[in-house]
Backbone as CSV, one residue per row, in Angstrom:
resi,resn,N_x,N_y,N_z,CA_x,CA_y,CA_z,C_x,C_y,C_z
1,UNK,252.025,125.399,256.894,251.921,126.102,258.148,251.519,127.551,257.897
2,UNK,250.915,128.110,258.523,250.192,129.503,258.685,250.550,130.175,259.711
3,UNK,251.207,131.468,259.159,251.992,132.701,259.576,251.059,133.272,260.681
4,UNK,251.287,133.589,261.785,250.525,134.608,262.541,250.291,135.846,261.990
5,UNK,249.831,136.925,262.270,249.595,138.030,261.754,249.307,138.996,262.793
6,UNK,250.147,139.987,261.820,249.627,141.462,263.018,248.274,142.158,262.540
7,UNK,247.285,142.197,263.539,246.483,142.607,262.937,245.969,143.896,263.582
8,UNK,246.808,144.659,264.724,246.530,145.753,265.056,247.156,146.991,264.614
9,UNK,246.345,148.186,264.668,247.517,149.402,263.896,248.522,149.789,265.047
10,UNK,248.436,149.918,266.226,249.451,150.236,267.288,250.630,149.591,266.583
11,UNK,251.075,147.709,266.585,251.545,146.762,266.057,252.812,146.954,264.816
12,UNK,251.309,147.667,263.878,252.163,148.334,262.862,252.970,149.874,263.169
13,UNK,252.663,150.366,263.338,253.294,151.634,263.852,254.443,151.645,264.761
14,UNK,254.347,150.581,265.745,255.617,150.086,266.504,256.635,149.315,265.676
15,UNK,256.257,148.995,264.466,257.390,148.453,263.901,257.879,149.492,262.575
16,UNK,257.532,150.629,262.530,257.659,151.685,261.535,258.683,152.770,262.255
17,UNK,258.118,152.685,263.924,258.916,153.844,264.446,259.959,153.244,265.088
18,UNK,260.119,151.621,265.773,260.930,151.494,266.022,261.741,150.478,265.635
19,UNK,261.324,150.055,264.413,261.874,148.361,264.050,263.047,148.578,263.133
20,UNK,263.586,147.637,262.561,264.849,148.039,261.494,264.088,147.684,260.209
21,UNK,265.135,148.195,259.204,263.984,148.458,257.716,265.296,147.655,257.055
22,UNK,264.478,146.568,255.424,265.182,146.216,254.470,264.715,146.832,253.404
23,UNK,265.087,147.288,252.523,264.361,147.809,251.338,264.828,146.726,250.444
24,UNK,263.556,146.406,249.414,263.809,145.852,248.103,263.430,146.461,247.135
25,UNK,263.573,145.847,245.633,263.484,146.544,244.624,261.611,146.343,244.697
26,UNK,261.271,145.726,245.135,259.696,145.296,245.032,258.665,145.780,246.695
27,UNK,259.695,145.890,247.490,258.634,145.912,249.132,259.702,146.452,249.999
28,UNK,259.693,147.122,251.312,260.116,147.349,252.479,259.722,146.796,253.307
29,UNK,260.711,146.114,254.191,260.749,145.587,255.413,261.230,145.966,256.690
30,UNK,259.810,145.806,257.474,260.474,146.493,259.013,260.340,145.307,259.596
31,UNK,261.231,145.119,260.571,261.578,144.371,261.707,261.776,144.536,263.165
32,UNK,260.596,144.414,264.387,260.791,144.589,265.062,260.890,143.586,266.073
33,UNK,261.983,143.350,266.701,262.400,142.502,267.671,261.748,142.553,268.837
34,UNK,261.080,141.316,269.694,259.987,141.324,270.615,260.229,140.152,271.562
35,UNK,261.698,139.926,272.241,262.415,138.739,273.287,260.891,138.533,274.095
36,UNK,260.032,139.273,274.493,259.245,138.246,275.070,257.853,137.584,274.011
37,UNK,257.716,137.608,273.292,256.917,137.043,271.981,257.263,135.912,271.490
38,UNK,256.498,134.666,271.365,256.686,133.357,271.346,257.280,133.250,269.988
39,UNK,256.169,133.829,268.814,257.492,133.486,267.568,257.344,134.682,266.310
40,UNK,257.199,134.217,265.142,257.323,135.388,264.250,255.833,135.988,263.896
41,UNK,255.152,137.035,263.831,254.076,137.704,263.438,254.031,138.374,262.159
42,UNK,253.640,138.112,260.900,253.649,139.328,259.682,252.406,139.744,259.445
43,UNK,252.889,141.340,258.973,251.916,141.710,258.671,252.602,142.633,256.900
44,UNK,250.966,142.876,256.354,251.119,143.128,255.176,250.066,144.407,254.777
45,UNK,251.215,145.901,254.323,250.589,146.607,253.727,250.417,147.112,252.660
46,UNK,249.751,147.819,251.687,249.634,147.779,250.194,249.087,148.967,250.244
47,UNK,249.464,150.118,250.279,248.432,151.611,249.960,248.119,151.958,248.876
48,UNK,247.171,152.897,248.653,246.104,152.831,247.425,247.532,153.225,246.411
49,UNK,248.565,154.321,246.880,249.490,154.203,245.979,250.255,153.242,244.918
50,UNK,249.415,152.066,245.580,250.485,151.003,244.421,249.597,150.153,243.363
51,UNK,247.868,150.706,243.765,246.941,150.505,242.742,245.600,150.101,242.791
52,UNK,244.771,149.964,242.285,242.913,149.705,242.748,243.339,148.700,243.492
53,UNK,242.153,148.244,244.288,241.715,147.014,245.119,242.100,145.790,244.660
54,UNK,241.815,145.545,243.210,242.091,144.064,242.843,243.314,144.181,242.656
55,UNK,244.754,145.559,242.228,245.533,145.307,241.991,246.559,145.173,243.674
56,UNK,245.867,145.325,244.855,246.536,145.657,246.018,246.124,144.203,246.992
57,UNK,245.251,143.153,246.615,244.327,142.230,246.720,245.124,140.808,245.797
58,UNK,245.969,141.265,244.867,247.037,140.087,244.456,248.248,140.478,244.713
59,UNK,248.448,142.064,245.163,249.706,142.188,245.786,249.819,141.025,247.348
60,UNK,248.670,141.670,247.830,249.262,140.958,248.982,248.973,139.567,249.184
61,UNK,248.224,139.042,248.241,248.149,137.360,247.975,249.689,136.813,247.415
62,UNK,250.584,137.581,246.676,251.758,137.176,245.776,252.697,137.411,247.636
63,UNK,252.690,138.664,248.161,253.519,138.216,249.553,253.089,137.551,250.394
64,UNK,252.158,137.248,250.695,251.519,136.649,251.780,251.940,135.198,251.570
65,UNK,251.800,134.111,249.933,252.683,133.170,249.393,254.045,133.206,249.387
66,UNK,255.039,134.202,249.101,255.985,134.450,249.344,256.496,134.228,250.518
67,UNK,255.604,135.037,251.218,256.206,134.889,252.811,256.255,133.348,253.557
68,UNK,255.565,132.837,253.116,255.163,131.705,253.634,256.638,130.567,253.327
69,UNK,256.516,130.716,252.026,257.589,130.020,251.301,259.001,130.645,252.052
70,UNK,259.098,131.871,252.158,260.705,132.212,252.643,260.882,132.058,254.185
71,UNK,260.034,132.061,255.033,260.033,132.120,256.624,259.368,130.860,256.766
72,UNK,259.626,129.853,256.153,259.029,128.427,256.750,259.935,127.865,257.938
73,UNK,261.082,128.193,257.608,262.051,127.722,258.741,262.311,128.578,259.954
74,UNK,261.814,129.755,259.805,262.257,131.008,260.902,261.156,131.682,261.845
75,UNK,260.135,130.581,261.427,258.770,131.086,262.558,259.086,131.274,263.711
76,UNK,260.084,130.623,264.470,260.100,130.640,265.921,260.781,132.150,266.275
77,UNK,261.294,132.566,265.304,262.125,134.057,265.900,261.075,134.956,266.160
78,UNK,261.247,135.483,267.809,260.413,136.433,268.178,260.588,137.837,268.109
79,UNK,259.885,138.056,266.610,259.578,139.269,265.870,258.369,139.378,265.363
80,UNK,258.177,140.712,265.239,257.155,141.586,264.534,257.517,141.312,263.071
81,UNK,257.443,141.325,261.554,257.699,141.658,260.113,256.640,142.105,259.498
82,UNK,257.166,143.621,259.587,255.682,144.047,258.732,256.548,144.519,256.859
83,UNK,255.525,143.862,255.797,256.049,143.955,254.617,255.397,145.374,254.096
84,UNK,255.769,146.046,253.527,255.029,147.420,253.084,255.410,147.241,251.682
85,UNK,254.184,146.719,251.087,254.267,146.944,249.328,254.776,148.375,248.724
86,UNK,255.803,147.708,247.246,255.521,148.685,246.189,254.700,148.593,244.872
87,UNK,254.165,149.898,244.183,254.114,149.270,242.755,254.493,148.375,241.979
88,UNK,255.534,148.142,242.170,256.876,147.256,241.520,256.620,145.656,242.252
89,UNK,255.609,145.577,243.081,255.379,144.360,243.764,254.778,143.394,242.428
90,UNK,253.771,143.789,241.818,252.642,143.401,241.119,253.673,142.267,240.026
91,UNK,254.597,143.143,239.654,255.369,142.672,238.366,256.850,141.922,238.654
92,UNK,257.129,142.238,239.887,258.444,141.500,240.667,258.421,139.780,240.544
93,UNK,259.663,139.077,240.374,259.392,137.944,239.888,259.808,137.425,241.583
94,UNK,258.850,136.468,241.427,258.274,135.727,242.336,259.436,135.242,243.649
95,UNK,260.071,134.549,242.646,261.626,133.776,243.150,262.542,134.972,243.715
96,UNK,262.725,136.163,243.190,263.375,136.998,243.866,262.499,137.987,244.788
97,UNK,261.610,137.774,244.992,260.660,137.922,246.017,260.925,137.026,247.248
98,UNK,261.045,136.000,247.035,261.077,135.083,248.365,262.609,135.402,248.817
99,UNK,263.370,135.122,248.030,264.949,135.333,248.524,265.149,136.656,249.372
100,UNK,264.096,138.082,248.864,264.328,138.766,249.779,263.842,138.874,250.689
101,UNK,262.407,138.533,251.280,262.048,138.058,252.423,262.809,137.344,253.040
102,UNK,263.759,135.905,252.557,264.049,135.340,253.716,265.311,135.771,254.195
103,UNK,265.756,136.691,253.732,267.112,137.198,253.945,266.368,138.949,254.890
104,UNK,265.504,139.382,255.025,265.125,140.514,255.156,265.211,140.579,256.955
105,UNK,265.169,139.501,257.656,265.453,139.004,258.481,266.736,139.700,259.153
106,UNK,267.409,139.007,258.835,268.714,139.251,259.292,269.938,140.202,258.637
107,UNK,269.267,140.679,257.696,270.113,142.056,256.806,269.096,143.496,257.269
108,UNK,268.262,143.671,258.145,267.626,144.487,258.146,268.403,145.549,258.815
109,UNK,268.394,146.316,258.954,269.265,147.579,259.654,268.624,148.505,260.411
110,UNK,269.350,149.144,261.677,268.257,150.124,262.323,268.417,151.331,261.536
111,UNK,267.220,151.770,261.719,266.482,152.658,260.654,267.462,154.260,261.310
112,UNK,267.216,155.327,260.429,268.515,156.434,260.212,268.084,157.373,261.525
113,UNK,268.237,157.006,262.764,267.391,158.041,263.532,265.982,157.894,264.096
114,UNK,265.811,159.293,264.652,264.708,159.155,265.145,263.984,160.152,263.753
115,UNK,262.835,159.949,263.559,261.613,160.350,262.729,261.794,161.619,263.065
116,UNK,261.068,162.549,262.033,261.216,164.247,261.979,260.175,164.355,262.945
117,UNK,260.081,165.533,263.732,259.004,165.704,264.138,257.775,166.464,263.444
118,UNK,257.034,166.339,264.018,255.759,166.516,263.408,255.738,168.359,262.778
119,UNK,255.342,168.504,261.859,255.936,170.428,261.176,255.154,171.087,262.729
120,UNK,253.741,170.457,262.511,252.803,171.436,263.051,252.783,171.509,264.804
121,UNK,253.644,170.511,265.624,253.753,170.679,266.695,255.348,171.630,267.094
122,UNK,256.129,171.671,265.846,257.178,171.984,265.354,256.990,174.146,266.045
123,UNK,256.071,173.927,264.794,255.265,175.543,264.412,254.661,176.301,265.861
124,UNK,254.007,175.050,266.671,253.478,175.448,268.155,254.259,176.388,268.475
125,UNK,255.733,175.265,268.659,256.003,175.890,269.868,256.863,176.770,269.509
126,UNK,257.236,177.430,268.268,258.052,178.363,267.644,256.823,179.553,268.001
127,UNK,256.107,179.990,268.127,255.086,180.792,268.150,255.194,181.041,270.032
């Protein structure tokens, strides 16, 4: 079976500013809860920070398998899961990869607050 996917940036950003986060030793997970959304959506990011193209190109082939394998049973929950690679993805063993996806679910936590605000709209209005 084949995962839906988020494939818009709004999508992602709504689940950064308002979703709950799991951290692993290998990826971060946001979770955003969506009661009117039929079932689960992932999406998958890899920034140049974690390495060239081909190395960010089997990152997200190793979660994208992962994911598949750990959320086979939990498609119907209507959520957003966006995975945000680390370096540490490339070399993370496989099996404890999936265990934390499928647990990332329901251990996720709301995130510490609201986000800093921005310095430079900050600076405006101090002026």
């Amino acid at each position: 079976m084949r995962l839906a996917r988020l494939t818009q940036r709004k999508d992602f950003l709504a689940a950064a500013e308002h979703g709950r986060r799991f951290r692993s030793s290998a990826f971060t997970a946001q979770v955003l809860d969506k009661p009117e959304q039929e079932g689960l959506r992932l999406g998958l990011t890899a920034s140049r920070k974690t390495g060239n193209a081909v190395v960010r190109n089997r990152i997200r082939r190793r979660l994208r398998a992962a994911a598949a394998l750990a959320l086979a049973g939990q498609t119907g929950k209507p959520c957003d899961l966006v995975i945000v690679a680390r370096p540490e993805t490339v070399s993370a063993a496989f099996t404890a990869m999936v265990a934390d996806i499928a647990v990332a679910l329901d251990r996720a936590r709301p995130s510490g607050g609201k986000r800093r605000p921005d310095r430079r709209s900050a600076s405006r209005q101090a002026s």
